[in-house]
DSSP file (Angstrom, degrees, kcal/mol; ACC not computed):
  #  RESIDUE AA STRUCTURE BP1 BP2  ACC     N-H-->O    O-->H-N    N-H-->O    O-->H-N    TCO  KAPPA ALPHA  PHI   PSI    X-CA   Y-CA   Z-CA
    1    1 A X              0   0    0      0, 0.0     2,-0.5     0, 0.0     0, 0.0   0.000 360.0 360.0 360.0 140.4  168.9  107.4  112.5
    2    2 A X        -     0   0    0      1,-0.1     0, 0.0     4,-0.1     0, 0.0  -0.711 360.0-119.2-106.8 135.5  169.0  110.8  114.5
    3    3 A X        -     0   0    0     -2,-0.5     4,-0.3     3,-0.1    -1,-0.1   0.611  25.4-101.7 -53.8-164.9  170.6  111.1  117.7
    4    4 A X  S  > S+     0   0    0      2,-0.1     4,-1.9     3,-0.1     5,-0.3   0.923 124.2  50.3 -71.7 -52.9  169.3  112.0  121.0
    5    5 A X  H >> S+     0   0    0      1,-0.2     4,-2.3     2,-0.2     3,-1.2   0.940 103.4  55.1 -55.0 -57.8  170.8  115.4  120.5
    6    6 A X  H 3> S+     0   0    0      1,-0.2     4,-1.6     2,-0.2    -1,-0.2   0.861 114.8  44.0 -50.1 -36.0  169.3  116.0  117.1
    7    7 A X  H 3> S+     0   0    0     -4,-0.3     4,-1.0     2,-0.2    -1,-0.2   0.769 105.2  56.8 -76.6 -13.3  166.0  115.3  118.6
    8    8 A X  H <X S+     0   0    0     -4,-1.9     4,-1.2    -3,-1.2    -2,-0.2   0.788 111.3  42.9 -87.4 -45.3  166.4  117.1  121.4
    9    9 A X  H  < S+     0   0    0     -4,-2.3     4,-0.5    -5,-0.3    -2,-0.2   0.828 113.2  54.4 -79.8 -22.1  167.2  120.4  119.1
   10   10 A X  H >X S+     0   0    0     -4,-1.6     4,-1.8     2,-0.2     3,-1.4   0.890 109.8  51.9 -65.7 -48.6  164.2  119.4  116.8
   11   11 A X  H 3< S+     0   0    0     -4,-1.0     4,-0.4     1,-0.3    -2,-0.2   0.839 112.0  39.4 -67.9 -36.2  162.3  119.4  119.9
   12   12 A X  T 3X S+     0   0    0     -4,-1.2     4,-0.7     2,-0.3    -1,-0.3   0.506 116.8  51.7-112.6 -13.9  163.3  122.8  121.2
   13   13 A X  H <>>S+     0   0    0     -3,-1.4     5,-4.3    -4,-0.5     4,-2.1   0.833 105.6  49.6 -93.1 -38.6  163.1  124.3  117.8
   14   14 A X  H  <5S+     0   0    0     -4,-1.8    -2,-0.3     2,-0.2    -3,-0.2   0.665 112.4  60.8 -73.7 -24.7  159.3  122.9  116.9
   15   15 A X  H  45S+     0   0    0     -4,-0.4    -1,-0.2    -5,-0.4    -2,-0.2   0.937 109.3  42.1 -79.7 -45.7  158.7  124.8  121.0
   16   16 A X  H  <5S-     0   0    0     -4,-0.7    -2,-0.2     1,-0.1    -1,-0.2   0.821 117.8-120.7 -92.4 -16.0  159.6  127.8  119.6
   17   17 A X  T  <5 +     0   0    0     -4,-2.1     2,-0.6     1,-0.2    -3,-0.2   0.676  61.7 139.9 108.1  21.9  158.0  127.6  116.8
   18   18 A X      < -     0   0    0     -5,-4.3    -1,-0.2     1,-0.0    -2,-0.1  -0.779  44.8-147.2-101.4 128.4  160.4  127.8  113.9
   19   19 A X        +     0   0    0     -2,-0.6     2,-0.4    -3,-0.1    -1,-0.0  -0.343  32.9 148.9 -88.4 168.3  158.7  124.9  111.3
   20   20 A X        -     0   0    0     -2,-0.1    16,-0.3    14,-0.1     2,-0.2  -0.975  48.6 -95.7-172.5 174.0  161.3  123.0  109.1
   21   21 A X  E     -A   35   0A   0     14,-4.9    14,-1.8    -2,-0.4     3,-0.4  -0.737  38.7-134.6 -88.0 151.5  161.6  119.5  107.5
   22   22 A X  E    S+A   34   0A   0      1,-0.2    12,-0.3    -2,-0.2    11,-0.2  -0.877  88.3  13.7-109.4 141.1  163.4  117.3  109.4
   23   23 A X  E    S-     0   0A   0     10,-3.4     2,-0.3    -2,-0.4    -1,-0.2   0.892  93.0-171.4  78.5  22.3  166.2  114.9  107.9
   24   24 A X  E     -A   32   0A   0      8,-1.2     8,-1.7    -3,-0.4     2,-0.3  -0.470   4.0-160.9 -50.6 104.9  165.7  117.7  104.6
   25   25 A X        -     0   0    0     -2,-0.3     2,-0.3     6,-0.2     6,-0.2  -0.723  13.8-124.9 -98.0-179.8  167.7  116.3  101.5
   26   26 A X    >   -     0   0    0     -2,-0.3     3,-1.5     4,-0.3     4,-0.4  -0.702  19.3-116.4 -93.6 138.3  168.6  118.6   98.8
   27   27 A X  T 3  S+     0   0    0      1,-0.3    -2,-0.0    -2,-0.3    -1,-0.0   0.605 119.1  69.4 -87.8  -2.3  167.7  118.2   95.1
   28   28 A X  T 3  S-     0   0    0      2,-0.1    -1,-0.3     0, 0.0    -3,-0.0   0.816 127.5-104.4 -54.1 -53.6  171.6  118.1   95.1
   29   29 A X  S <  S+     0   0    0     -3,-1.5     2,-0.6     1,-0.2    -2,-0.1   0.590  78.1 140.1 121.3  55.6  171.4  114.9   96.8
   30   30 A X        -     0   0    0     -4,-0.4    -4,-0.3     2,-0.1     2,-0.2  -0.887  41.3-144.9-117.1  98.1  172.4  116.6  100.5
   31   31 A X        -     0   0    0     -2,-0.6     2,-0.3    -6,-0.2    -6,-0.2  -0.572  13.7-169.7 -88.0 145.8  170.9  115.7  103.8
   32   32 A X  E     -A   24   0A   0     -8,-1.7    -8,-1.2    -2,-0.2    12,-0.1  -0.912  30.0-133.0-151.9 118.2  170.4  118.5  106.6
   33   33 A X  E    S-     0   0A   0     -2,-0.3   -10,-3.4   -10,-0.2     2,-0.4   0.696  89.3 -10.8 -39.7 -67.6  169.4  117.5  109.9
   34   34 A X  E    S+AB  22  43A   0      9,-2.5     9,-3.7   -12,-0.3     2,-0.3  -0.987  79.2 144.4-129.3 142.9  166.4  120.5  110.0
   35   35 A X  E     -AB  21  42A   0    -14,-1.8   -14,-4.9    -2,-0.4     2,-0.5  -0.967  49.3-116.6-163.0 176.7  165.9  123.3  107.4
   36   36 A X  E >>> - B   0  41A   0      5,-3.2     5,-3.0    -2,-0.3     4,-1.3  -0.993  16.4-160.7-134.3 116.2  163.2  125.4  105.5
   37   37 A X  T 345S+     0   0    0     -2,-0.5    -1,-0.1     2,-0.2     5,-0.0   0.766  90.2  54.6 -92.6 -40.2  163.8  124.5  102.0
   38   38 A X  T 345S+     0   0    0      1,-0.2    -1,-0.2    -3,-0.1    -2,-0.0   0.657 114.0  39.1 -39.5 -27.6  161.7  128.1  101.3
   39   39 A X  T <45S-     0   0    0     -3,-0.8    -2,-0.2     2,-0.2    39,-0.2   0.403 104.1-132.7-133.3 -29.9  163.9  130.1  103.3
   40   40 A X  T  <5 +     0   0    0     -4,-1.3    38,-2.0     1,-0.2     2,-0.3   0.978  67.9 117.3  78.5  46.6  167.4  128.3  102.2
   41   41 A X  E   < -Bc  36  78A   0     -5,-3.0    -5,-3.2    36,-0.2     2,-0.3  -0.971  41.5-177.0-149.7 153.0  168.5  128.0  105.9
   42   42 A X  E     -Bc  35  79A   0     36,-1.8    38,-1.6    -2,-0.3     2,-0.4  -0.740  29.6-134.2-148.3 154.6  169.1  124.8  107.9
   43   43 A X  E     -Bc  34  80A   0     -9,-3.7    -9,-2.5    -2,-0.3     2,-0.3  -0.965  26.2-171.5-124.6 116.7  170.1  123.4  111.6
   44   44 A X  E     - c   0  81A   0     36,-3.6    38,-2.0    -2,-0.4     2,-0.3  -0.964  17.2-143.6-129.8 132.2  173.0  120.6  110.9
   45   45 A X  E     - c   0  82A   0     -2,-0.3     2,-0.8    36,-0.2    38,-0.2  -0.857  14.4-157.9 -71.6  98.8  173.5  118.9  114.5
   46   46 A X  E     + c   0  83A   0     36,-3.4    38,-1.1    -2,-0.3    39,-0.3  -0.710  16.8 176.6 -86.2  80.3  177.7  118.0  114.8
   47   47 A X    >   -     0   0    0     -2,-0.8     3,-2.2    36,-0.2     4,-0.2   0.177  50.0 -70.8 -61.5 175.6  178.0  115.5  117.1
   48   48 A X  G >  S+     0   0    0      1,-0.2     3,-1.0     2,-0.2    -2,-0.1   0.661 131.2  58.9 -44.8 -30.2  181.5  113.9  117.9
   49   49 A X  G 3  S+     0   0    0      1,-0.2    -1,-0.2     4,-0.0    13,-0.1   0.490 101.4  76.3-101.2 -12.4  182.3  111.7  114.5
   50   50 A X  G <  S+     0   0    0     -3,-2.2    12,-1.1    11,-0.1     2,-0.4   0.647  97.1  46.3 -80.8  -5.0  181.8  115.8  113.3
   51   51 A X  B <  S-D   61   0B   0     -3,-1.0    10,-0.2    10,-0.2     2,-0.2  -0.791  86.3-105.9-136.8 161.2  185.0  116.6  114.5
   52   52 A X        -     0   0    0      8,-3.1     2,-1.1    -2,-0.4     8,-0.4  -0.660  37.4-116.5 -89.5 138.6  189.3  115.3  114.6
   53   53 A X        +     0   0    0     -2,-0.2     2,-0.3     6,-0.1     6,-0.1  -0.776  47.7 169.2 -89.2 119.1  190.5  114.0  117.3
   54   54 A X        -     0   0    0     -2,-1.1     2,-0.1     4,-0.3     6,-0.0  -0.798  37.8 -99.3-117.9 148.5  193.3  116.4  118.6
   55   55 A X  S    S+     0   0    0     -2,-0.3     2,-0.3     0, 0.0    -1,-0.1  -0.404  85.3  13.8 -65.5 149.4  195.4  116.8  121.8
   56   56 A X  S    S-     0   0    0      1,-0.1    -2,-0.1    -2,-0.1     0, 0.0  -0.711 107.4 -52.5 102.4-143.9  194.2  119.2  124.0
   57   57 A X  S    S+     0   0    0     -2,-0.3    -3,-0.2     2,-0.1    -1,-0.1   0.865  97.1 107.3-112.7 -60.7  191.1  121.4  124.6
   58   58 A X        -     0   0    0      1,-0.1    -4,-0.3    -3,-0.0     2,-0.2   0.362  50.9-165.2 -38.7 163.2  191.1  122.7  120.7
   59   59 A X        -     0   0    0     -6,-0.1     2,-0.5    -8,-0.0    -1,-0.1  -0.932   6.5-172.3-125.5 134.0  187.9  121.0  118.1
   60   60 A X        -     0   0    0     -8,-0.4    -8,-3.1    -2,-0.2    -6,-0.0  -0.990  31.0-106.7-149.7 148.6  188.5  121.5  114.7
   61   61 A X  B     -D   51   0B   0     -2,-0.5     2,-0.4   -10,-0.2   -10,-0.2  -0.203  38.7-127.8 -61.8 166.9  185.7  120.6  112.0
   62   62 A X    >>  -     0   0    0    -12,-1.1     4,-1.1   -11,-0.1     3,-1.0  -0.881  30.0 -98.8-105.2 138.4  186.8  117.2  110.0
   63   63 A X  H >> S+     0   0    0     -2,-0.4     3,-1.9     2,-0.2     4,-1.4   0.811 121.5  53.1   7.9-100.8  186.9  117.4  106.1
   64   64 A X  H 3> S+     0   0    0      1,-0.3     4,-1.7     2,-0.3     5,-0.2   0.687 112.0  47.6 -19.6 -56.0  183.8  115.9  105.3
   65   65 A X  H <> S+     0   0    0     -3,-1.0     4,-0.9     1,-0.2    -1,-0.3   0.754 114.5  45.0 -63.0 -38.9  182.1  118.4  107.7
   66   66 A X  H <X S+     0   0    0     -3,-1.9     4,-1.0    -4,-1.1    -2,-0.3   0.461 111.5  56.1-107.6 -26.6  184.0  121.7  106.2
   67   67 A X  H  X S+     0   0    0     -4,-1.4     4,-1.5    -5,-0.2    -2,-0.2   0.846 110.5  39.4-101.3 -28.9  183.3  120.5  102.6
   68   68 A X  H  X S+     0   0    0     -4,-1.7     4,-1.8    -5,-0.4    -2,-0.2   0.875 114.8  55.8 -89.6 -22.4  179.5  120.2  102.8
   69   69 A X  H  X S+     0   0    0     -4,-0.9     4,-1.2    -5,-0.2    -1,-0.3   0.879 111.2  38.9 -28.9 -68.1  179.3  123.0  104.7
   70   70 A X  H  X S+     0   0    0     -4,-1.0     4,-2.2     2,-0.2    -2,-0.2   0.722 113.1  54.9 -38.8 -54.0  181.1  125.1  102.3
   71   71 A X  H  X S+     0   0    0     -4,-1.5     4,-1.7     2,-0.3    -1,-0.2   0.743 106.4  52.7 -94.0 -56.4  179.5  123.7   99.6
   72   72 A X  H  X>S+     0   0    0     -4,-1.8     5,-2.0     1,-0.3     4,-1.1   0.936 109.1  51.7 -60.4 -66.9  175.7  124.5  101.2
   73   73 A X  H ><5S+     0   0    0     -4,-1.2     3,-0.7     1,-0.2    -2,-0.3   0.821 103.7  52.6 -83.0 -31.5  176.7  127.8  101.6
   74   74 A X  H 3<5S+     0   0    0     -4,-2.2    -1,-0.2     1,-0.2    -2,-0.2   0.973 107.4  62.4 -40.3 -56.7  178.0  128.1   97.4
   75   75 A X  H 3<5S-     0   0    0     -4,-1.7    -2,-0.2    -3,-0.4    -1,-0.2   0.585 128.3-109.2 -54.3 -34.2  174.4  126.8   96.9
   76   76 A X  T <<5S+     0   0    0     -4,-1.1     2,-0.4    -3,-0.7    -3,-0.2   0.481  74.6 138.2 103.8  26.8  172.9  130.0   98.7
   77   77 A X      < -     0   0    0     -5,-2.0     2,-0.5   -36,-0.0    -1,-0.3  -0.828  47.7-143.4 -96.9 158.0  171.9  128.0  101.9
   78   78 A X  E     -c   41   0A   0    -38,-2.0   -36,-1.8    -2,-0.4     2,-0.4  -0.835  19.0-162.9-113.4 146.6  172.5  129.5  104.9
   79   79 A X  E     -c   42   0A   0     -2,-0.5     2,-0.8   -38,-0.3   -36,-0.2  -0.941  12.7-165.1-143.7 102.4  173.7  127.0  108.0
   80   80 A X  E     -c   43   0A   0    -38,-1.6   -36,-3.6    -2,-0.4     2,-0.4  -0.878  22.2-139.7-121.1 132.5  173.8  127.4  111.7
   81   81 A X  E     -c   44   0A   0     -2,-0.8     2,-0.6   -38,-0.2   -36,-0.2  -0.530  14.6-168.7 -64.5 113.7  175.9  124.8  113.5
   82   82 A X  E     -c   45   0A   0    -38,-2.0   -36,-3.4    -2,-0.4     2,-0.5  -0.869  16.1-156.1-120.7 115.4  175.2  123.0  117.0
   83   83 A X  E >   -c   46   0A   0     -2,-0.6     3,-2.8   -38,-0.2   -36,-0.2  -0.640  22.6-128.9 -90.1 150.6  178.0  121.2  118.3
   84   84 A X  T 3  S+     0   0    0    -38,-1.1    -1,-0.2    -2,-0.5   -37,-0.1   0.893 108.1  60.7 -53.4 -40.5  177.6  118.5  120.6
   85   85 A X  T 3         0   0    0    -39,-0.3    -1,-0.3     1,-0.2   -38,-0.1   0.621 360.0 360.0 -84.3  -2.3  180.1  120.0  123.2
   86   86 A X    <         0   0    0     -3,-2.8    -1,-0.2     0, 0.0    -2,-0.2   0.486 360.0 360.0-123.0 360.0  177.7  123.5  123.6
């Protein structure tokens, strides 16, 4: 189910006028939050569960996050990140 935030960035992206599929999987078997499956480039929404918890101020990506990530980008998609905290 997609957060407030992920709708909230679908919202603001569909204003501006950039189209995508929402909730996009991959013939890989990948889900990404918006992308244009023509264009190989994708919006993945990181919310908190996206991240370790550490003392202090620092955020650092979790595993999970850092391998599909990576992984998208071997594939030849290109991937811009919105964290919850900006």
């Amino acid at each position: 189910r997609p957060s407030k935030l992920q709708r909230d960035v679908a919202s603001t992206l569909t204003r501006i006028g950039w189209d995508y599929a929402f909730e996009f999987v991959t013939p890989e078997k990948l889900s990404l939050d918006m992308a244009q499956p023509e264009t190989m480039k994708a919006i993945e929404v990181d919310g908190p569960s996206h991240f370790l918890k550490c003392k202090g101020e620092s955020r650092v990506v979790d595993g999970r996050t850092n391998f599909k990530s990576r992984l998208l980008s071997r594939l030849g998609w290109t991937v811009i990140h919105v964290p919850y905290f900006e």
